[in-house]
N, C-alpha and C positions, 0 to 999 in steps of 0.2 A: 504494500500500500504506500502510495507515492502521499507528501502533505501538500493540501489544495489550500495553504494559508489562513485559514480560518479554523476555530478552536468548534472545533462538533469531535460529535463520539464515533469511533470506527462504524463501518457497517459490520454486521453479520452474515450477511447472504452472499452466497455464491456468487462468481463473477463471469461470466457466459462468453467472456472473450471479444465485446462488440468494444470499439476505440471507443464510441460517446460514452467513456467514465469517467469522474472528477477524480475519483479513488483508483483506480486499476488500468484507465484508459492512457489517453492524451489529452483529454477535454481540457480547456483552461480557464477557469472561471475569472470574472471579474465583474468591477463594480458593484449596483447595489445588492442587500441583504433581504427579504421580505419574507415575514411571516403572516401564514394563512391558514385556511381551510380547504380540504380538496373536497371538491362538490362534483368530481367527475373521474370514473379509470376506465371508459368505453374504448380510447383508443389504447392501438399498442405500444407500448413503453412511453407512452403519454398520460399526462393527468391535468385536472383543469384548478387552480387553486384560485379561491376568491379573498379579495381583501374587503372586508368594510371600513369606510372611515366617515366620519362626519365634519359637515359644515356648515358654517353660521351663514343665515342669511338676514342680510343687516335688513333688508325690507322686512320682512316677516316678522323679524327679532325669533326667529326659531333656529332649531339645528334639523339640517335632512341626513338624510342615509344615504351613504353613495358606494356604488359594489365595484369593486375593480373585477376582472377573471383574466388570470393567467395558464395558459397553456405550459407544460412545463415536461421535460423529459425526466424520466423515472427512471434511474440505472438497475440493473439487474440485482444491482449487491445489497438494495435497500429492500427488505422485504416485507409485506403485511401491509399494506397503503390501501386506505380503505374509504369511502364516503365519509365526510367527517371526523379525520384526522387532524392534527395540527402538523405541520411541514412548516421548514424554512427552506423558499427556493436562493437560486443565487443566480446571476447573471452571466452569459457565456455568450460564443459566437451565434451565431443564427443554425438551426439545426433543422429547419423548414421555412415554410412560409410565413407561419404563424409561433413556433416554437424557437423562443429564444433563452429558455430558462432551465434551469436544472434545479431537482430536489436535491437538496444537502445533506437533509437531516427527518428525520420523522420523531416529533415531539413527543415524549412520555407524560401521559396524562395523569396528573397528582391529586 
């Protein structure tokens, strides 16, 4: 296991040999950090993770809700990623169209 500069816990799951891995490949991550929820594992070695954040809207004097969704590659070696997970994705080269992220980590829930 090669270090992708950022302090997460190793993976446990097998490594299937494909380069797109932050841990075992050559992927190279960079830039930002985001933590989320995965609200999607339909495609393969894909998952969709959403962010919500809020903002003030000075007309209103109210806060609204606003959902970001990131598409994000799932490497082999992270395993159990499931609806409703917490993940921290990380930012990497472009790996499709719409896939520019990578899972990092899969949060243990306390």
């Amino acid at each position: 296991m090669r270090d992708i500069g950022v302090d997460v816990k190793e993976p446990v799951g097998e490594w299937d040999g494909n380069d797109n891995c932050p841990f075992y490949g050559s992927l190279r991550l960079r830039g930002q950090i985001i933590n989320g929820v995965v609200s999607s594992v339909g495609m393969k070695d894909t998952v969709v993770v959403e962010r919500q954040t809020s903002r003030y809207m000075k007309k209103f004097e109210r806060y609204e809700k606003r959902t970001r969704r990131y598409p994000a590659h799932l490497p082999s070696c992270i395993d159990g990623v499931s609806p409703g997970d917490n993940v921290r994705i990380m930012e990497c080269r472009p790996l499709s169209k719409t896939v520019k992220f990578c899972v990092i980590e899969k949060e243990v829930a306390e």
